[in-house]
py3Dmol code that shows the C-alpha trace and the ligand (Angstrom):
import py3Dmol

protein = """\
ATOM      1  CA  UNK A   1      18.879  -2.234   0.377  1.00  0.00           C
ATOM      2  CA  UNK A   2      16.572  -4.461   1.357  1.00  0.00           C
ATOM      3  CA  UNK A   3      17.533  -8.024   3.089  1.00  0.00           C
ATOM      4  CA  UNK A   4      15.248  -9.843   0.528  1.00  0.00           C
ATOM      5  CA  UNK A   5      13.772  -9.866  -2.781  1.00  0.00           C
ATOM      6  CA  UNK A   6      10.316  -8.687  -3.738  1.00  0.00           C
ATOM      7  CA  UNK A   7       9.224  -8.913  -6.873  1.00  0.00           C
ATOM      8  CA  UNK A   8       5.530  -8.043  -8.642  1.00  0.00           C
ATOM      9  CA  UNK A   9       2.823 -10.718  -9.823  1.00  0.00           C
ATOM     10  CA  UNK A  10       0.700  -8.025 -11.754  1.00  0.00           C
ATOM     11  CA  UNK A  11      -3.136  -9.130 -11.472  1.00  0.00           C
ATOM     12  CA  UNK A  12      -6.189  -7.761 -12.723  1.00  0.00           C
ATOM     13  CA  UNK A  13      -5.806  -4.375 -14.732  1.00  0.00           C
ATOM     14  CA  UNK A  14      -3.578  -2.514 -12.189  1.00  0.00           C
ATOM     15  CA  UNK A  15      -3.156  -4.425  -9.283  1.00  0.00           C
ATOM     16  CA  UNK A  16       0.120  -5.960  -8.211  1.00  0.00           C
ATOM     17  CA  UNK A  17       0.314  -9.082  -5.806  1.00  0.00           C
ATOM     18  CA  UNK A  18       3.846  -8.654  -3.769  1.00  0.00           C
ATOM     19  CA  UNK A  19       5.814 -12.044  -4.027  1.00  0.00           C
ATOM     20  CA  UNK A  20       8.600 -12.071  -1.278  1.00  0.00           C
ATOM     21  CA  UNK A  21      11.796 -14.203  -1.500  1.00  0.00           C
ATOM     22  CA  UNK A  22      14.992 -15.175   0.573  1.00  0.00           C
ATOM     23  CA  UNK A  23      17.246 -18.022  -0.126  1.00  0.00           C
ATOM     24  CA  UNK A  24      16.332 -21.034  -1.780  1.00  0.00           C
ATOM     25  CA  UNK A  25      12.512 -21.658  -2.776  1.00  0.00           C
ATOM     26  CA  UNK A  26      10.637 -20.474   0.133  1.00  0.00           C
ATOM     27  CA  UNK A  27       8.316 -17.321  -0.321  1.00  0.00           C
ATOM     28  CA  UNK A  28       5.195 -15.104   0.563  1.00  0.00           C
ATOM     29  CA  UNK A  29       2.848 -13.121  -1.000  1.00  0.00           C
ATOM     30  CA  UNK A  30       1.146 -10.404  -0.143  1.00  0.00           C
ATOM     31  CA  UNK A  31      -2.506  -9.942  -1.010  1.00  0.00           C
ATOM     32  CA  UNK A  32      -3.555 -12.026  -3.432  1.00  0.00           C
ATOM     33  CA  UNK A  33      -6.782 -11.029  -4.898  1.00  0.00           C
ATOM     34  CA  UNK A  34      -6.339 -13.943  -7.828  1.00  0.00           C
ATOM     35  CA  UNK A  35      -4.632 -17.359  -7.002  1.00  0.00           C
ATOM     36  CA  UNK A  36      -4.243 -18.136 -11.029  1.00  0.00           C
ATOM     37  CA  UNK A  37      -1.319 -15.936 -11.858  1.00  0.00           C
ATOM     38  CA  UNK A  38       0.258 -16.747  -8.318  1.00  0.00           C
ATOM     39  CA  UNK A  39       0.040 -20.431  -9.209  1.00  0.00           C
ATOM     40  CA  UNK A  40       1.638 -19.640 -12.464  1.00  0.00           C
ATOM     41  CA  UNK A  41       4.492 -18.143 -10.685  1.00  0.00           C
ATOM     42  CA  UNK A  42       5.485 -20.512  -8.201  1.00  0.00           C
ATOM     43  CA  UNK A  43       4.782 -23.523 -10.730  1.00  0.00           C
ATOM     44  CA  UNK A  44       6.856 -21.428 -13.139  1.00  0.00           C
ATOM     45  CA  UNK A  45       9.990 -20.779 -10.917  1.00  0.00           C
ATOM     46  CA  UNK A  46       9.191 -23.972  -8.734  1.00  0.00           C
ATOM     47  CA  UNK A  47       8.457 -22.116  -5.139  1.00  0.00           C
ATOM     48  CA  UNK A  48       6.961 -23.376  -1.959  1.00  0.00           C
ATOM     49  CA  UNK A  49       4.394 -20.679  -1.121  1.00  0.00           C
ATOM     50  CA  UNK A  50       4.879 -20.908   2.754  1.00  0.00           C
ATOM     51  CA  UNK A  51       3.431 -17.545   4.293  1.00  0.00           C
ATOM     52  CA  UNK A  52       0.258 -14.676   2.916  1.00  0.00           C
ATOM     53  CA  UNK A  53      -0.243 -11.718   4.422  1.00  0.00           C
ATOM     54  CA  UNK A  54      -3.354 -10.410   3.908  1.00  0.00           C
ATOM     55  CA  UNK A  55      -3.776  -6.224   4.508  1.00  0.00           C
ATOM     56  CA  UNK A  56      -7.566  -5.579   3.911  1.00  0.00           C
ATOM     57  CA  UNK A  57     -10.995  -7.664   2.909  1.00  0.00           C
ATOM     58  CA  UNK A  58     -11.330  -6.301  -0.429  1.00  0.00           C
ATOM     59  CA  UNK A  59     -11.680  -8.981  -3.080  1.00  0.00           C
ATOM     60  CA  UNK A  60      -8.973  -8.017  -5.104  1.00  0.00           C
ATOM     61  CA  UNK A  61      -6.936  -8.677  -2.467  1.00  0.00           C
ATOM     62  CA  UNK A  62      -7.958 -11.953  -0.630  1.00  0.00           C
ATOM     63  CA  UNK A  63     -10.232 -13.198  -3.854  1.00  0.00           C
ATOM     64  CA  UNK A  64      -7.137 -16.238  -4.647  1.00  0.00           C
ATOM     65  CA  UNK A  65      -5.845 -17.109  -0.920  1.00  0.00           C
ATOM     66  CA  UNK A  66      -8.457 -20.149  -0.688  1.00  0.00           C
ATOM     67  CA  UNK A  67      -7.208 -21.550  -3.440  1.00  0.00           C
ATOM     68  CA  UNK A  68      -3.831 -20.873  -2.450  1.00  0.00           C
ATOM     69  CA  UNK A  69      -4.870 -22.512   1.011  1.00  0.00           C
ATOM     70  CA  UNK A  70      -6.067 -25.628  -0.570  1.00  0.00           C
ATOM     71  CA  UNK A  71      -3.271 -25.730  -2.853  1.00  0.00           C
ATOM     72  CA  UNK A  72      -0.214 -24.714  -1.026  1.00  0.00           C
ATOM     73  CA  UNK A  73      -1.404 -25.086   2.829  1.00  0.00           C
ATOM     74  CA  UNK A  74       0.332 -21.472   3.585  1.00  0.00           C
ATOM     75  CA  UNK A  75       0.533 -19.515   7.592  1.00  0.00           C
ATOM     76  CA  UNK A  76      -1.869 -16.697   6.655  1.00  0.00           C
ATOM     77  CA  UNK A  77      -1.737 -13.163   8.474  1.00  0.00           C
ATOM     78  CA  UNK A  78      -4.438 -11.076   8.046  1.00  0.00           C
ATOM     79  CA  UNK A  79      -6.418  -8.439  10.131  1.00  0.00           C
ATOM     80  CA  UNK A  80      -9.438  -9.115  12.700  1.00  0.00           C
ATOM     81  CA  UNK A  81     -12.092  -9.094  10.081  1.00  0.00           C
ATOM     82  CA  UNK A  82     -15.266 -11.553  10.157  1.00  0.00           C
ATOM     83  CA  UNK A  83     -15.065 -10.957   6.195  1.00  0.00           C
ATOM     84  CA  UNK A  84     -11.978 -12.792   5.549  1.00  0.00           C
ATOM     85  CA  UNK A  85     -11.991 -16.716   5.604  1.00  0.00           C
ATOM     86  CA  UNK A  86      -8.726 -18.582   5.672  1.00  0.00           C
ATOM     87  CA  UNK A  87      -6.698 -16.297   8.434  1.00  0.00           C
ATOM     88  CA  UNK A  88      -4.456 -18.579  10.754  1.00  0.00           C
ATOM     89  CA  UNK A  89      -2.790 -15.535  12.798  1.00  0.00           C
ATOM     90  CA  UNK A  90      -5.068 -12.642  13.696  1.00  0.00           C
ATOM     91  CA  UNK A  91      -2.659  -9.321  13.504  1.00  0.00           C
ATOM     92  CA  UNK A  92      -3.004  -6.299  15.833  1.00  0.00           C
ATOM     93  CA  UNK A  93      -1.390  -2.889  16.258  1.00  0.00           C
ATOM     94  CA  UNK A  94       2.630  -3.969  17.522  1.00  0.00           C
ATOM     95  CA  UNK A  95       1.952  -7.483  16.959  1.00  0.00           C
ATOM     96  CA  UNK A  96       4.367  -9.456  14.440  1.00  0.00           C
ATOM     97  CA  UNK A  97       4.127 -11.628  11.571  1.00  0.00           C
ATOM     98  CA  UNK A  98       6.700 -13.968  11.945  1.00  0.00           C
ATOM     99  CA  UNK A  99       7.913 -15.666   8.681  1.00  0.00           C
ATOM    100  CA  UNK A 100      10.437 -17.967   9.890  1.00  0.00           C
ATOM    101  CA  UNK A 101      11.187 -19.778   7.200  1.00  0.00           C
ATOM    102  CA  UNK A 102      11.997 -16.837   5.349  1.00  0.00           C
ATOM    103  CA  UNK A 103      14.455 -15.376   8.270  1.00  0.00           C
ATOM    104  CA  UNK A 104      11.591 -12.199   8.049  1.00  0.00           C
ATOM    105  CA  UNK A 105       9.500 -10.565  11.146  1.00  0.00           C
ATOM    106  CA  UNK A 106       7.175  -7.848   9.949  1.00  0.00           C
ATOM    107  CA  UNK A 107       5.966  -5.760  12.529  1.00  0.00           C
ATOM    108  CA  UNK A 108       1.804  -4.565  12.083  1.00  0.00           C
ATOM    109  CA  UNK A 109       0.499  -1.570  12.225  1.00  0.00           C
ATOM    110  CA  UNK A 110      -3.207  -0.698  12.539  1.00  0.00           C
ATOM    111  CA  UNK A 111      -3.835   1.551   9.584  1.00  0.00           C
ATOM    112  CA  UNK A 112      -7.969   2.262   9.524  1.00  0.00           C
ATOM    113  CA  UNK A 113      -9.525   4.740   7.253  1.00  0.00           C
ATOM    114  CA  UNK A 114      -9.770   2.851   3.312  1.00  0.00           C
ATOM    115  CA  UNK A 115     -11.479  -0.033   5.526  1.00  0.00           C
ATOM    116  CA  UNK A 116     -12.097  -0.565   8.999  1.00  0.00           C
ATOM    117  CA  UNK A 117      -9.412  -3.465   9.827  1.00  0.00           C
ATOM    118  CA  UNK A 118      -7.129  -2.155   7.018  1.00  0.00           C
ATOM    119  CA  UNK A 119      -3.604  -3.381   8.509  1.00  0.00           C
ATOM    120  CA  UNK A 120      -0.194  -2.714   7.100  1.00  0.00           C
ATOM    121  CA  UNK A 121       3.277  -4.588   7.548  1.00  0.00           C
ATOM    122  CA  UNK A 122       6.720  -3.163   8.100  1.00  0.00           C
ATOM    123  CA  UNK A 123      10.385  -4.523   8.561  1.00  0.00           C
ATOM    124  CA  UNK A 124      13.868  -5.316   6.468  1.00  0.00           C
ATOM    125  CA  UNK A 125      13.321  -1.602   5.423  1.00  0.00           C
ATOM    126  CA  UNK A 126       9.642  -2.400   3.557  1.00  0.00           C
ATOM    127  CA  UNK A 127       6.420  -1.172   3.998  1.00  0.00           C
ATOM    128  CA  UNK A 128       2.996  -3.617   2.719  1.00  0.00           C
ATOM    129  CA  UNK A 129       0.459  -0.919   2.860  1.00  0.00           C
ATOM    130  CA  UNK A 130      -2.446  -2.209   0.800  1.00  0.00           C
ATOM    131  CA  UNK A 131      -4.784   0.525  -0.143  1.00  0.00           C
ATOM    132  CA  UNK A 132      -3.901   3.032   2.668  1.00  0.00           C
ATOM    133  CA  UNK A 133      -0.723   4.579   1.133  1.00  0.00           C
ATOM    134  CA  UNK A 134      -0.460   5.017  -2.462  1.00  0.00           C
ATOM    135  CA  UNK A 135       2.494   6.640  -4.520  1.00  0.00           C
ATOM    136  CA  UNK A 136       1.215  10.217  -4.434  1.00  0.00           C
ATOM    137  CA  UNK A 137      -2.248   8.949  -3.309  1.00  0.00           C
ATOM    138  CA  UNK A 138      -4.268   7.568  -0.686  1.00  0.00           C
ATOM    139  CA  UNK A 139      -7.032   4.910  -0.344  1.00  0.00           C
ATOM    140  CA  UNK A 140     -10.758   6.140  -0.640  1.00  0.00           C
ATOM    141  CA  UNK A 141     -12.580   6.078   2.645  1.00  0.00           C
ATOM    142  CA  UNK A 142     -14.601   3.583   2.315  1.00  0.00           C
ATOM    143  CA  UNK A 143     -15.210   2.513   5.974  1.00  0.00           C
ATOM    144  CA  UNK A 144     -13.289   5.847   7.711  1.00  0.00           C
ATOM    145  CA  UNK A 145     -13.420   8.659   8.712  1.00  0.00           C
ATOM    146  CA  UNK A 146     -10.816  11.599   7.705  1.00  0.00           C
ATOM    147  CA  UNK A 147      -9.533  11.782  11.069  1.00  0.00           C
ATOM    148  CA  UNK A 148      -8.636   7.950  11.219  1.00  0.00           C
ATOM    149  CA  UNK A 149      -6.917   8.162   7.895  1.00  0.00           C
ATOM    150  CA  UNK A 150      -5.510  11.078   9.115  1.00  0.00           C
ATOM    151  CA  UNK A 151      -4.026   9.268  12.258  1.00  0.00           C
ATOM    152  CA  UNK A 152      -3.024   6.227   9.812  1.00  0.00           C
ATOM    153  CA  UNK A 153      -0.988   8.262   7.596  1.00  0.00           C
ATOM    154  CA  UNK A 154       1.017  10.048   9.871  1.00  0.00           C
ATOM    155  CA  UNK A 155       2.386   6.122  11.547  1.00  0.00           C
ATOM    156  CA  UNK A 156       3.264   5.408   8.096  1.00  0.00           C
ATOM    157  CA  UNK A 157       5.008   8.875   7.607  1.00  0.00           C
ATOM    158  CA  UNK A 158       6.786   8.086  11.233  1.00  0.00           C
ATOM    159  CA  UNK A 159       8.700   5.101   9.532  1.00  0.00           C
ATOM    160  CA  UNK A 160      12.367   5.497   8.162  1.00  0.00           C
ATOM    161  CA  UNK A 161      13.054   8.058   4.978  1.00  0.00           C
ATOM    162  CA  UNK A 162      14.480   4.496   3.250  1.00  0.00           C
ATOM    163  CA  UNK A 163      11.516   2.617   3.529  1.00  0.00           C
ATOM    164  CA  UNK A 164      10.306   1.001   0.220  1.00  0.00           C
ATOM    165  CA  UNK A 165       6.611   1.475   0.074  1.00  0.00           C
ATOM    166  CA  UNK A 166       4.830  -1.759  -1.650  1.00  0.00           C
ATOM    167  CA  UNK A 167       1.643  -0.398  -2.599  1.00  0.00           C
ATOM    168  CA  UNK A 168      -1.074  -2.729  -3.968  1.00  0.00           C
ATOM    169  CA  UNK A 169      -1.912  -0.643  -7.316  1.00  0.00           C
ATOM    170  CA  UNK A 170      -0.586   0.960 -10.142  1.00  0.00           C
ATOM    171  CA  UNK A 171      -2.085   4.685  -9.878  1.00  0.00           C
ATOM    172  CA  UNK A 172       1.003   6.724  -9.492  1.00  0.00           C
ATOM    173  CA  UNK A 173       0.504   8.188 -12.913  1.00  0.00           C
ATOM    174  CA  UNK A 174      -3.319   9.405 -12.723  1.00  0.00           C
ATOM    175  CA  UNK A 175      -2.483  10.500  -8.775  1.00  0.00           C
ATOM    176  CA  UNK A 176       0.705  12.751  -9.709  1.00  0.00           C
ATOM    177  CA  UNK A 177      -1.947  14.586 -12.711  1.00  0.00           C
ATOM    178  CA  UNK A 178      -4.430  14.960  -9.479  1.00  0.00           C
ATOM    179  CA  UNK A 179      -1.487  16.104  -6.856  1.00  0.00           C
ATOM    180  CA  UNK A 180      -0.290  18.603  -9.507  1.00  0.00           C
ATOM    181  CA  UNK A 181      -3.514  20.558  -9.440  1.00  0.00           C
ATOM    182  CA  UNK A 182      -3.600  20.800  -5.560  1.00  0.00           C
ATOM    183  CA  UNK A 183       0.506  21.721  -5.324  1.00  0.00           C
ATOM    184  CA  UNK A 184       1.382  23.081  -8.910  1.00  0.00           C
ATOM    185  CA  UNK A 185       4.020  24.779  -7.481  1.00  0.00           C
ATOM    186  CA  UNK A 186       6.181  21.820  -6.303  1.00  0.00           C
ATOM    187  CA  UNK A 187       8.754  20.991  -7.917  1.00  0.00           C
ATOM    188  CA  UNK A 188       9.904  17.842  -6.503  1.00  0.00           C
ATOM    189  CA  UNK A 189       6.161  16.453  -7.647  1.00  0.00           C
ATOM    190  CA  UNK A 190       6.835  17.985 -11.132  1.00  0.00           C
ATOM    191  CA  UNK A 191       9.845  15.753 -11.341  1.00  0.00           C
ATOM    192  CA  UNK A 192       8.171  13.025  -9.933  1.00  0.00           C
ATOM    193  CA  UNK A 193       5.142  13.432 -12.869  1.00  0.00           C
ATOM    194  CA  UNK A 194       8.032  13.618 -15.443  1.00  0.00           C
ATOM    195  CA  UNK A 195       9.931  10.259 -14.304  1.00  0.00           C
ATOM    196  CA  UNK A 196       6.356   8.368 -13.713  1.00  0.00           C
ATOM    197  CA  UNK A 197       5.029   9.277 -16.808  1.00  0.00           C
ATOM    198  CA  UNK A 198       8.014   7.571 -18.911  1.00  0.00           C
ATOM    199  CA  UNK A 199       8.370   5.019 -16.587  1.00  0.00           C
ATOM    200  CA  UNK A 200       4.794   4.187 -17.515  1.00  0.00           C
ATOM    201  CA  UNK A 201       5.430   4.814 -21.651  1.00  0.00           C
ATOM    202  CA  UNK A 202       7.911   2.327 -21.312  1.00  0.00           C
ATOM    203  CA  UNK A 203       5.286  -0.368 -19.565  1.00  0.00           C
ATOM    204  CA  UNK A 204       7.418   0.138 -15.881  1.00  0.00           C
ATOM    205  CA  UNK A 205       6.356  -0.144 -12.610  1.00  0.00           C
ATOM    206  CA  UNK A 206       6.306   2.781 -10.301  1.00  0.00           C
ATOM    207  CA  UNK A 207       6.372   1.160  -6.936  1.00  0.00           C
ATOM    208  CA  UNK A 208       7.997   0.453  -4.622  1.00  0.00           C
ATOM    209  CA  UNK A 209       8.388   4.229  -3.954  1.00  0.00           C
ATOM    210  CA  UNK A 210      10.454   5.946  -1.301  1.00  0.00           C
ATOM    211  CA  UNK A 211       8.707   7.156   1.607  1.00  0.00           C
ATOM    212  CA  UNK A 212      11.164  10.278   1.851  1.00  0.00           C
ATOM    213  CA  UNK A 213       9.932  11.047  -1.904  1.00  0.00           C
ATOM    214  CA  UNK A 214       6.684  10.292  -0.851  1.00  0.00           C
ATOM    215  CA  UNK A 215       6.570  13.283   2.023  1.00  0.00           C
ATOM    216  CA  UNK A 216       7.762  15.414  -0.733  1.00  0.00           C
ATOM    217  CA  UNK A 217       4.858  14.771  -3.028  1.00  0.00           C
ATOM    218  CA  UNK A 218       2.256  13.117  -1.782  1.00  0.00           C
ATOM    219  CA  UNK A 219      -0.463  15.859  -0.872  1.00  0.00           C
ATOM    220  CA  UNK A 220      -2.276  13.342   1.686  1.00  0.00           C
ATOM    221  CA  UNK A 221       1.158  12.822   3.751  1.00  0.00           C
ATOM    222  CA  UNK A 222       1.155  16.475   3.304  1.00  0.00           C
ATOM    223  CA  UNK A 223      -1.955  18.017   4.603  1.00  0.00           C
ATOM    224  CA  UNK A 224      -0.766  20.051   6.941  1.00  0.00           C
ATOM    225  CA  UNK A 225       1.755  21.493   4.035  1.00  0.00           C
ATOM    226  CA  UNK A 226       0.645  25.082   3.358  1.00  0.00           C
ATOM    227  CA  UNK A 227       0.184  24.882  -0.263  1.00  0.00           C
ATOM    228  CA  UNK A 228      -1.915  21.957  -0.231  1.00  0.00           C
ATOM    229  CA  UNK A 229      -3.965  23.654   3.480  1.00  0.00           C
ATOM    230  CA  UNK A 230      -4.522  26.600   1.005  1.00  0.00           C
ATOM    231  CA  UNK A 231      -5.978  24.165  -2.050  1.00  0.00           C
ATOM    232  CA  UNK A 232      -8.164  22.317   0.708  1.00  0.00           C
ATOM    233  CA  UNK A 233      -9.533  25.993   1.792  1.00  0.00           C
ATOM    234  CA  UNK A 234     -10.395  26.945  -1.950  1.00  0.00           C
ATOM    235  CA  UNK A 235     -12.942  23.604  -1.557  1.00  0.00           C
ATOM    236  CA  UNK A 236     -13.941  24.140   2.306  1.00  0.00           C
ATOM    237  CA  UNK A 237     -13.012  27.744   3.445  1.00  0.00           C
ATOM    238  CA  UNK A 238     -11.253  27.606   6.502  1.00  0.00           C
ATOM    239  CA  UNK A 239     -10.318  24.048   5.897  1.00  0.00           C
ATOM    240  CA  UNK A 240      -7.576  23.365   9.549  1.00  0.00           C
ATOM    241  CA  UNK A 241      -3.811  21.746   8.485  1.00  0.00           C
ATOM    242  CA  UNK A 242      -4.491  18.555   9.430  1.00  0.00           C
ATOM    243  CA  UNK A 243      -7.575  15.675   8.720  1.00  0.00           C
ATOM    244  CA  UNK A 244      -9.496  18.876   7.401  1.00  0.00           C
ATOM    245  CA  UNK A 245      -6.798  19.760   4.603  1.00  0.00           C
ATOM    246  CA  UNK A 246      -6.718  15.769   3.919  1.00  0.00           C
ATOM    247  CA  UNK A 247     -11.549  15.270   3.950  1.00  0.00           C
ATOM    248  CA  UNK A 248     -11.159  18.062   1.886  1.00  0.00           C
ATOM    249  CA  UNK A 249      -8.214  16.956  -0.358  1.00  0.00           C
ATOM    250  CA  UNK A 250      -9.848  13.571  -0.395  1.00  0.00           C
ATOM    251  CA  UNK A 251     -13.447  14.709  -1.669  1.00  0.00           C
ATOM    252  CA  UNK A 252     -12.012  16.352  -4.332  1.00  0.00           C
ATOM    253  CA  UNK A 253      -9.745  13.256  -5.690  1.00  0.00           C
ATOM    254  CA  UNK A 254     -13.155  11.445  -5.511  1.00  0.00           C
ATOM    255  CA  UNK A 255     -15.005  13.876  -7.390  1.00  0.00           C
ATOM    256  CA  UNK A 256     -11.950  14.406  -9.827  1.00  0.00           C
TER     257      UNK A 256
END
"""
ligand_1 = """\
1
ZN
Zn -9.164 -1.893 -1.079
"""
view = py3Dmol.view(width=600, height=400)
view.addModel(protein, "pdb")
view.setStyle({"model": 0}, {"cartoon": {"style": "trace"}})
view.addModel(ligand_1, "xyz")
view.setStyle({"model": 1}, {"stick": {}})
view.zoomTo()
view.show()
């Protein structure tokens, strides 16, 4: 169980802005690539947006926190990034985001590899991963290299089974079709495709996902899983277990 609430301000076609709650009306959000449906939200329920953290400089993730700032005068966390305007604590690898009002510390972790400052937050048994972590995907590497994913992937894989893993998109049910052609053969990922593709018939979200389900099907947390080494080698022969499995793994996805 988690020791708050988090609930999902879908935005765009298939992102979702992470809006965390404790007691009474103070809250965060998480990413906020569009203030309008944010404002809506805390209008709506009447909340004091106090804290944003902010993962990555992609504008559908920071394109609303300005006029969230102006608005709702908010502590923003974000990474050390010239690209992003607005940040009040600069976050590095061990350092913490305190949201006090909230009674929540989240502790940072350096996670390089979709972008070059691409942080991620952890505590109260979540994980804010952005675009680095997806359920039964991975970010593209936009400003990394294979290795650096590689190295950012295996501290997220480090956390607790329990954690809850806020990702920032909806992709679970295209990633599971693209993770069952590199591991046909596994079954836990065929159940997984089976429960994400009703969840998704019936209009339900997919995430938060488990990180101990996510070991089990996720062929990027699993490149160094012999059935998914011995898809990478069809692509690159000789393909190592390791950031090999996952360049090659990862080329094909963006190819797919
Ligand atoms: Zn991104």
């Amino acid at each position: 169980m988690l020791g708050f609430k988090v609930e999902a301000i879908p935005a765009f076609t298939d992102n979702y802005i992470w809006l965390i709650r404790a007691d009474g009306n103070h809250c965060a959000v998480v990413d906020p690539g569009d203030a309008e449906p944010v404002i809506e939200r805390l209008d709506a329920e009447g909340l004091s947006l106090d804290y944003v953290l902010i993962t990555h400089h992609h504008p559908d993730h920071i394109g609303g926190l300005l006029a969230l700032v102006e608005r709702h005068q908010p502590e923003v966390f974000g990474p050390a990034d010239p690209r992003i305007s607005g940040i009040d604590h600069v976050m590095r690898e061990g350092g913490r985001a305190r949201l006090t009002k909230l009674g929540l510390d989240f502790q940072v972790i350096e996670v390089p590899g979709h972008t070059s400052s691409h942080i991620a937050y952890f505590g109260g048994g979540a994980l804010f991963c952005g675009d680095t972590l997806f359920s039964v995907g991975c970010g593209r590497l936009f400003e990394g290299t294979p290795e650096q994913m590689q190295s950012s992937l295996d501290k997220l894989a480090q956390l607790p089974t329990s954690t809850r893993v806020f990702c920032a998109h909806e992709y679970t049910l295209g990633n599971c079709r693209f993770a069952l052609e590199v591991e046909p053969g596994n079954e836990a990922l065929q159940r997984r495709a089976r429960a994400v593709k009703t969840a998704r018939e019936r209009g339900e979200r997919t995430v938060p996902s488990l990180l101990g389900d996510e070991l089990e099907v996720n062929p990027f947390l699993r490149s160094r899983a012999a059935g998914v080494v011995a898809a990478a080698r069809k692509r690159i022969p000789g393909a190592e277990p390791g950031s090999d499995t996952l360049a090659a793994i990862r080329a094909w996805k963006d190819a797919w």
